[in-house]
C-alpha positions in Angstrom: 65.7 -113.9 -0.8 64.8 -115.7 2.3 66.0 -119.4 0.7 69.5 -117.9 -0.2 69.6 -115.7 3.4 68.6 -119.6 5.0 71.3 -121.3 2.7 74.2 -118.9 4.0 75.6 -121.4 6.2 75.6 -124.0 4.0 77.9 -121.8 1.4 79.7 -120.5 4.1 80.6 -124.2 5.1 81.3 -125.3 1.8 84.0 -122.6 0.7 85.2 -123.3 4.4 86.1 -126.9 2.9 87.5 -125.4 -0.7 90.2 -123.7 1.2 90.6 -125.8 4.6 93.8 -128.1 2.8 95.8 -124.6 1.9 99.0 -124.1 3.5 98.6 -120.7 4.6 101.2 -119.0 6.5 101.9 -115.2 7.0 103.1 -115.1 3.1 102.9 -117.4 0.2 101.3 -119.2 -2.2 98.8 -121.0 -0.2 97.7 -116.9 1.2 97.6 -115.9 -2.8 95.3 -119.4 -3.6 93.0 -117.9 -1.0 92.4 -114.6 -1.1 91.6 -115.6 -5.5 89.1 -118.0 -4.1 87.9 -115.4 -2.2 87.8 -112.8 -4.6 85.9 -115.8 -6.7 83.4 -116.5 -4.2 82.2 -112.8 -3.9 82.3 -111.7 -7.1 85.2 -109.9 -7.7 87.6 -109.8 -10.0 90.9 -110.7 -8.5 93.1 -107.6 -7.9 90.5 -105.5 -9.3 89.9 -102.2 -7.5 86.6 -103.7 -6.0 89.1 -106.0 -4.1 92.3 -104.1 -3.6 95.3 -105.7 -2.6 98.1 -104.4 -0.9 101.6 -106.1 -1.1 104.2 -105.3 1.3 107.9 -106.3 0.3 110.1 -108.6 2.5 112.0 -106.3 5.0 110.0 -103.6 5.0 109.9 -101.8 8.2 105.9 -101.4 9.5 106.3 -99.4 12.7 108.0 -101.6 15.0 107.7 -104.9 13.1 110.0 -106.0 9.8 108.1 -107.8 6.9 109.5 -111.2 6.8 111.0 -113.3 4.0 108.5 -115.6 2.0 108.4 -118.7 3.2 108.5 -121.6 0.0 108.1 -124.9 1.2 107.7 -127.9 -1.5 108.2 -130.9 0.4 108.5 -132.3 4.2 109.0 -135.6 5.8 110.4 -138.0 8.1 111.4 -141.1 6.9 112.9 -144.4 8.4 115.4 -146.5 7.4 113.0 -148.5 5.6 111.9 -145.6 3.0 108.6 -145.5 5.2 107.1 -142.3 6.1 106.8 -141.5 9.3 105.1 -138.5 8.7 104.2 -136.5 5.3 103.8 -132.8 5.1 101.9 -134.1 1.4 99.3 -135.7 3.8 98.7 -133.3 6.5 100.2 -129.6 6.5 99.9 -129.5 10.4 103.1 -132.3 10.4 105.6 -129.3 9.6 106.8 -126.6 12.1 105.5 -123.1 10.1 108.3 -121.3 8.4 110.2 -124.1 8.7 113.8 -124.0 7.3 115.2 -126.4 5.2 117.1 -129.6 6.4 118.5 -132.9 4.9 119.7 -135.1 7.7 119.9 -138.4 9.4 119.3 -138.6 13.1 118.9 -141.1 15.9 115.2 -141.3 17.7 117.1 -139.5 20.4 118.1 -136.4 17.7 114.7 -136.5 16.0 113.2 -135.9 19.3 114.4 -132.5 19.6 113.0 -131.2 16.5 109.3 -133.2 17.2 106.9 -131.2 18.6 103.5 -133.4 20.5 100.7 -132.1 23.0 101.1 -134.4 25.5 98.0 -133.5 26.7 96.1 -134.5 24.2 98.0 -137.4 23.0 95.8 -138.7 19.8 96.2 -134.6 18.1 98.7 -133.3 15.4 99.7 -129.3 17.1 99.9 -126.7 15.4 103.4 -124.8 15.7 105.1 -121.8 14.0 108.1 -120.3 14.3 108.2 -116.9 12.4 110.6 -114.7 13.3 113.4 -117.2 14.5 114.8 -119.6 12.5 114.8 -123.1 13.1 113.5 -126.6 11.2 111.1 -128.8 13.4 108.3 -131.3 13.0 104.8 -131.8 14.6 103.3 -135.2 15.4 100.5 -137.0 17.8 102.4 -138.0 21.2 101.1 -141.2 20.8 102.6 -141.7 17.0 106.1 -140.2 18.5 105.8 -142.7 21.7 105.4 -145.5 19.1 108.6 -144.9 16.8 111.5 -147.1 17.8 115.1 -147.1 17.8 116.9 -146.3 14.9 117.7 -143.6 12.4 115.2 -141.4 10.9 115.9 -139.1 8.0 114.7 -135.6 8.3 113.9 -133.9 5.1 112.3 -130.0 4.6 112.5 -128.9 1.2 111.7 -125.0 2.3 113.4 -121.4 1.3 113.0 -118.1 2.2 113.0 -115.5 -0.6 112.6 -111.9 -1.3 108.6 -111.2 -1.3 105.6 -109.9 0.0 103.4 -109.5 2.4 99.8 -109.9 1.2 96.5 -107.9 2.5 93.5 -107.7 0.7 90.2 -105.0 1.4 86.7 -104.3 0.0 85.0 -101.5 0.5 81.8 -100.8 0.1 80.9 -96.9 0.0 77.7 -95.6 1.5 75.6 -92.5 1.9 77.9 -91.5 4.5 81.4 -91.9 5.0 81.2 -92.9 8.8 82.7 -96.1 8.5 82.0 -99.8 9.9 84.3 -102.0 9.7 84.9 -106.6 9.7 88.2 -107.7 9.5 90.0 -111.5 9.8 92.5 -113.6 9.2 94.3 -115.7 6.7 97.7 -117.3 8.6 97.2 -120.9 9.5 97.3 -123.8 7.7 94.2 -126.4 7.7 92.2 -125.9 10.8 88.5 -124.9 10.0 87.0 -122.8 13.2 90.2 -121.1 14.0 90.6 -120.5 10.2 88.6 -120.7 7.7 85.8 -119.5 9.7 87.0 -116.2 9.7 87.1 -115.9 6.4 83.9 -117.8 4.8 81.7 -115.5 6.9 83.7 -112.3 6.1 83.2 -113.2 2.4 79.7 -114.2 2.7 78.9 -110.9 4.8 80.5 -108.8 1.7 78.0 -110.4 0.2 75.1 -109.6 2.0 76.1 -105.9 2.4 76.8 -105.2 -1.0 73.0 -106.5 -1.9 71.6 -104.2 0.5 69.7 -101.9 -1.2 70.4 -98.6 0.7 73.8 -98.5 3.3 74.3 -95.3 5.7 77.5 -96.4 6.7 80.7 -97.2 4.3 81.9 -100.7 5.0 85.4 -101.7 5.1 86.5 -105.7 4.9 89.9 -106.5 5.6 91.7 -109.7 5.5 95.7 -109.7 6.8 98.0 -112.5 8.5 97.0 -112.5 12.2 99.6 -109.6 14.5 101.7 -108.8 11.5 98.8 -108.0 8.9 96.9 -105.7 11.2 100.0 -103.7 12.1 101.6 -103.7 8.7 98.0 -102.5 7.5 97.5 -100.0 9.8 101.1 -98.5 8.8 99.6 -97.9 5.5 99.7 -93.8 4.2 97.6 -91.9 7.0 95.1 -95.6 8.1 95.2 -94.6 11.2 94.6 -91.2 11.0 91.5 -91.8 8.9 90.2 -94.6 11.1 90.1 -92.7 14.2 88.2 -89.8 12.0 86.1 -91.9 10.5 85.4 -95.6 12.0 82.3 -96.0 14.3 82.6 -99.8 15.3 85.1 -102.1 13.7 84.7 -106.2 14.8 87.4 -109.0 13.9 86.1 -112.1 13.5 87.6 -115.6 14.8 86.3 -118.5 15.6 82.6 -118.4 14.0 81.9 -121.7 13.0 81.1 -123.8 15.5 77.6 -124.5 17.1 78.6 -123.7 20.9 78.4 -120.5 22.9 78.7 -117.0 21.4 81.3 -114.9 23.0 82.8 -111.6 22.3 86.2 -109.8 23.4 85.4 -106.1 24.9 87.5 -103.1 23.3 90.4 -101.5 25.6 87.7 -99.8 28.2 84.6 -101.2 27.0 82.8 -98.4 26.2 82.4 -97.9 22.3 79.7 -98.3 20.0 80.9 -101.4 19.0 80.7 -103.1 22.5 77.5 -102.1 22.9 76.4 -103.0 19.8 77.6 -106.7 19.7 76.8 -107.1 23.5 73.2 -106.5 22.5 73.1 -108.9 19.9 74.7 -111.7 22.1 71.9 -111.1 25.1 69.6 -112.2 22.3 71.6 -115.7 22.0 70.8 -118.7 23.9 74.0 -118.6 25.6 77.2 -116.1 25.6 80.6 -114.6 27.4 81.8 -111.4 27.4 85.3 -112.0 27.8 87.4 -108.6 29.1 89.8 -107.2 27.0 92.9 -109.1 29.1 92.0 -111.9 27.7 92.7 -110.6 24.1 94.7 -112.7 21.8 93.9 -111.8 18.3 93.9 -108.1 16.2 91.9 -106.5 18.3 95.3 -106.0 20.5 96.4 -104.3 17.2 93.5 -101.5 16.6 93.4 -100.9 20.5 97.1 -100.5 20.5 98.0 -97.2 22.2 98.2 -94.6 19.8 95.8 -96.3 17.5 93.1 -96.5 20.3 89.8 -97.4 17.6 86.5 -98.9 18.7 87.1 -102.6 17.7 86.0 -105.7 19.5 86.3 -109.7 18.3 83.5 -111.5 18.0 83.5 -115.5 18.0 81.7 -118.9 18.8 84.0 -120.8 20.9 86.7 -118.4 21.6 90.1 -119.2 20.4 92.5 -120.8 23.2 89.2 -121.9 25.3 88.5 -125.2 23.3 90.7 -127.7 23.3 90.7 -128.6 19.5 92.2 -125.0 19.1 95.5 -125.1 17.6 95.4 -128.9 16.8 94.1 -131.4 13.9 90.8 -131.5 15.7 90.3 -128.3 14.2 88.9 -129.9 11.0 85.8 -130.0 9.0 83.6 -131.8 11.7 84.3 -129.2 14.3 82.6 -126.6 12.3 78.6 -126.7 10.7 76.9 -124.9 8.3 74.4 -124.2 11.5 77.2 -122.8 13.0 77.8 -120.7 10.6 74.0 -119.6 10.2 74.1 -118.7 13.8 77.0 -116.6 13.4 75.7 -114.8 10.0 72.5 -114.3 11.0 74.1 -112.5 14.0 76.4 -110.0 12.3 73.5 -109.5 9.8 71.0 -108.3 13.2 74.4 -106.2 13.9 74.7 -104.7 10.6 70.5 -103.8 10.6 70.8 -102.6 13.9 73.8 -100.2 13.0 72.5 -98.9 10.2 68.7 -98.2 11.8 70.9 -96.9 15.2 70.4 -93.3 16.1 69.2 -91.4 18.9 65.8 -91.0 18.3 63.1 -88.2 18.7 59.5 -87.9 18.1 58.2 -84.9 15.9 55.1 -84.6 17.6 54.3 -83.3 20.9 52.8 -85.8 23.5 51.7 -89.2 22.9 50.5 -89.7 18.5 47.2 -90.5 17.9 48.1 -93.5 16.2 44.6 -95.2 15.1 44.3 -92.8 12.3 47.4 -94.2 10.9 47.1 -97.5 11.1 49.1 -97.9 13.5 46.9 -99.0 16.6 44.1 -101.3 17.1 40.3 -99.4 16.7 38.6 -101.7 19.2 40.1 -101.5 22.8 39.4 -104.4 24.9 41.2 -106.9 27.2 44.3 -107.8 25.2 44.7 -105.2 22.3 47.2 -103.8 23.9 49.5 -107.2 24.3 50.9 -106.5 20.6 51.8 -102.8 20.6 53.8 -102.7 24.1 57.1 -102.6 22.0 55.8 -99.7 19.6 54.4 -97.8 23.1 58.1 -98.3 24.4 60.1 -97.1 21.7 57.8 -93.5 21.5 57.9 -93.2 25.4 61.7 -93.6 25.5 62.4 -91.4 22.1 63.3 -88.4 23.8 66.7 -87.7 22.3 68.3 -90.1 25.2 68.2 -93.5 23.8 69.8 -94.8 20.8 68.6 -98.5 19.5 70.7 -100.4 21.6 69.8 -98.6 24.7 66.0 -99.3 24.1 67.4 -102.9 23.1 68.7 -103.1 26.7 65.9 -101.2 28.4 63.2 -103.3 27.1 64.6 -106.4 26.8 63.5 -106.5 23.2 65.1 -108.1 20.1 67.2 -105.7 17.9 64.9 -106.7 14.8 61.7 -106.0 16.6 62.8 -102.5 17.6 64.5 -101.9 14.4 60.9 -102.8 12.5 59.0 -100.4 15.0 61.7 -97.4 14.3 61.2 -97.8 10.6 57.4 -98.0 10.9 57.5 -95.0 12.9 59.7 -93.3 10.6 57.8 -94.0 7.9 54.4 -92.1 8.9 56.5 -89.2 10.0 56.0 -89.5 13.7 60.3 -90.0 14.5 63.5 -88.6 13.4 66.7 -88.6 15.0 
């Protein structure tokens, strides 16, 4: 078990690459591609009720938002009047504005201009642009390959429609003894860029994984994957979702940006002060180095499941957070910007989450004043200079387990390593000296 626990990243990466050259959007083919590779890569059988997908028809009203059309696109280029390609949608999906509409024209440098979107800042990078909800045809390109075309005419050419379909959103859930619920969600709306991406996703799927191996699960686990803004709302819309979350959700995290080998970092819920901010702010005091970012700076679907009205405990956890590296948003955003160590840092952390959630409770010893704990093994029989060194932790956790403390608190208190206290709860437990 430990080899395929230490080999995570390494699948994680490589299904990270399977699905990197997609062209997702918020619908399409390149979404239905992905979420079967997913279904693949954790087992499932696609559209099977152990992975349940929900379509949404175009023009369907999902509180405030309106399901868009499909977006087909088969083709994209600009061409000169050689026949040469400027640029090829065929050889990098990033060239072509998202939910681009269709076009068939010859245009002067000047005219091409208008519809060629650079980063001037970062001269040598393809951006990545979208335009959902208005339409309009455009192009993306480095600002050094647009400040290199000349003077002439340049035919632009988008083979794209929009049709009558669906919007796509996919969940696994994973019952427990209890039907308190935690809860992982990401994202699956952007064409090839690997952290802000297919991170997401790979560790999602890998995480179904590891939770559906575990052996016994207090909680009920929910997995969600939905276009970024749109997905969340239209998912929430669903029946009585919301309802049922606020009854039943404990700590809900979307996950972005995971795949990278910087800084951890983590977005706090509306006011902070949920489970599931002081769970994952635990776990990121035991990295090397972390942000807690406040929830202004939001940007992904934690805005939606804080949302007033909807007002659940969710926060975002990431590596480099989105919009605070420059590669974000660009063609730098490939395979090299991610690592399967990366992605090992980032599993191994939302596997000490998921341990520490399911151990958490407010605990309580069953005996009165301090246990005798020799007799059980649980203490050293010689005391001399020293002993003592190695059962500080265990002393800790039966001083402070007064009905007062939950894990994370004595995480916190101590300065102690979730998976430390966690073993010293369930060793306690186990000889019948704790209960919560």
């Amino acid at each position: 078990m430990s080899s395929y626990f230490d080999a995570a990243g390494q699948r994680m990466y490589d299904f990270a690459g399977k699905i990197f050259p997609y062209n997702r959007s918020l619908t399409g083919e390149g979404v239905r591609q992905t979420l079967a590779d997913i279904a693949s890569y954790i087992g499932v059988p696609f559209e099977a009720e152990s992975m349940k997908i929900i379509q949404i028809p175009s023009g369907s009203q999902v509180f405030d938002w309106t399901v868009p059309k499909e977006w087909v696109i088969r083709e994209a280029y600009v061409e000169d009047e050689g026949g040469n390609r400027i640029i090829d949608f065929k050889k990098h999906n990033l060239h072509v504005l998202g939910y681009s509409a269709p076009v068939d024209e010859w245009v002067s440098l000047e005219e091409l201009k208008k519809h060629v979107y650079t980063e001037p800042s970062q001269p040598e990078v393809i951006p990545y642009v979208t335009s959902y909800y208005k339409e309009r045809y455009g192009f993306c390109m480095s600002q050094k390959q647009l400040d290199s075309l000349q003077e002439g005419k340049y035919h632009m050419y988008v083979d794209s429609e929009f049709i009558d379909g669906n919007l796509e959103l996919a969940e696994v859930i994973l019952p427990g003894a209890t039907d308190r619920e935690i809860m992982f969600t990401t994202y699956f709306c952007h064409p090839s860029m690997g952290n802000n991406e297919c991170s997401g996703l790979a560790l999602q799927a890998e995480l179904i994984r590891y939770v559906a191996a575990m052996p016994d699960r207090k909680y009920t686990y929910r997995f969600v994957f939905n276009p970024e803004t749109i997905g969340a709302i239209a998912y929430l819309s669903q029946g009585n979702m919301v309802k049922h979350l606020q009854d039943k959700l404990m700590a809900g995290f979307v996950l972005s940006c995971v795949g990278d080998s910087y800084d951890y970092s983590m977005i706090e819920s509306k006011y902070a002060d949920t489970l599931a901010d002081k769970a994952l702010k635990t776990i990121l005091k035991q990295q090397e180095k972390y942000t807690v970012y406040d929830f202004h700076e939001r940007g992904s679907d934690e805005r939606q499941y804080n949302a007033p009205g909807v007002d659940l405990p969710v926060v975002c956890f990431c590596r480099s957070k989105f919009g605070e590296f420059p590669e974000y948003h660009t063609s730098a955003d490939d395979m090299h910007y991610i690592s399967p160590e990366g992605f090992q840092g980032s599993f191994v952390a939302m596997t000490d989450l998921i341990e520490a959630l399911e151990t958490n409770a407010y605990y309580k010893m069953r005996v009165l004043c301090e246990p005798q704990l020799g007799k059980r093994g649980l203490y050293s029989d010689i005391s001399r200079k020293g002993t003592y060194d190695g059962i500080m932790l265990q002393r800790d956790v039966i001083s402070y387990a007064d009905g007062r403390n939950d894990l994370f608190d004595m995480c916190e208190r101590f300065g102690a390593h979730t998976a430390d206290v966690v073993a010293v709860v369930k060793r306690l437990i186990a000889h019948d000296l704790m209960d919560s």
